[in-house]
N, C-alpha and C positions, 0 to 999 in steps of 0.2 A: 326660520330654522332655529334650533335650539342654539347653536353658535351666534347667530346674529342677537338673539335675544339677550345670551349674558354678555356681547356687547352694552343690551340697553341697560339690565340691572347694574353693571360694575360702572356704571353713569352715576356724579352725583344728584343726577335728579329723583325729585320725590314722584316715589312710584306707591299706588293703594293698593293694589291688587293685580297681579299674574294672570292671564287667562290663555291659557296652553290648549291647544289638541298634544293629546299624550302621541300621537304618531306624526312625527315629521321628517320632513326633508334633514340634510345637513350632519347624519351621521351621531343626532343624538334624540333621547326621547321625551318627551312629556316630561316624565319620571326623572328623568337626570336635571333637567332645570327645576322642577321640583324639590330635589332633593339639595343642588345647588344654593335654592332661595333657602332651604330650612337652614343648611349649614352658614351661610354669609348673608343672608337677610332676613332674619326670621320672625321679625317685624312685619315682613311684608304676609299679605293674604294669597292664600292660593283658588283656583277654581282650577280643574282639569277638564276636557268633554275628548268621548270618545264613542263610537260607533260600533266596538267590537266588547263583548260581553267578556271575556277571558280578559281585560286590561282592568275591568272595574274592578275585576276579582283582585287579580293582580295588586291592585292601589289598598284596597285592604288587607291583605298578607304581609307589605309589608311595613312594619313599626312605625318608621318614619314617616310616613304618610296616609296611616290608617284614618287621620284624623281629617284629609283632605278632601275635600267635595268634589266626584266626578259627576258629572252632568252628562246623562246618557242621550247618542242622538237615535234619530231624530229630534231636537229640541225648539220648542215655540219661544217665540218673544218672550209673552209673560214668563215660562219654565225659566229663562235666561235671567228675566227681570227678579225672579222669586230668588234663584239661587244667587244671584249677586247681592242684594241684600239684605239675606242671611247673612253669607259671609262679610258682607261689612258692619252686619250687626254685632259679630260675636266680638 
């Protein structure tokens, strides 16, 4: 759930990269830890994935996260494999 997760971010452990479904349990979304990391960890790398088409859109409208990588499902290993190490490239 999005709560339990900025549990683990406001942890001082070293964190590489976020990997969210933008719809979850716990009363917050993909998008709001997202937008959480860019405000207070923006160091950190994001991947989003999600299964409904109208959320991809979504993640490019707005500003803040136009720039972040949603991984549409269904998604293969390799798909997994590929978009991770992009983002740990850039």
């Amino acid at each position: 759930s999005g709560p339990e997760a900025l549990k683990v971010l406001r942890s001082p452990e070293t964190i590489d990269i976020v990997f969210s479904d933008i719809v979850m349990a716990g009363g917050m979304s993909g998008f709001d830890v997202a937008h959480w990391v860019k405000s207070n960890r923006p160091e950190m790398k994001l991947l989003l994935a999600t299964g409904f088409a109208d959320e991809t859109l979504r993640a490019g409208q707005d500003p803040q996260l136009a720039a972040v990588k949603v991984l549409r499902k269904p998604y293969s290993r390799s798909d997994l494999a590929r978009a991770l190490r992009q983002i740990l490239d850039d």
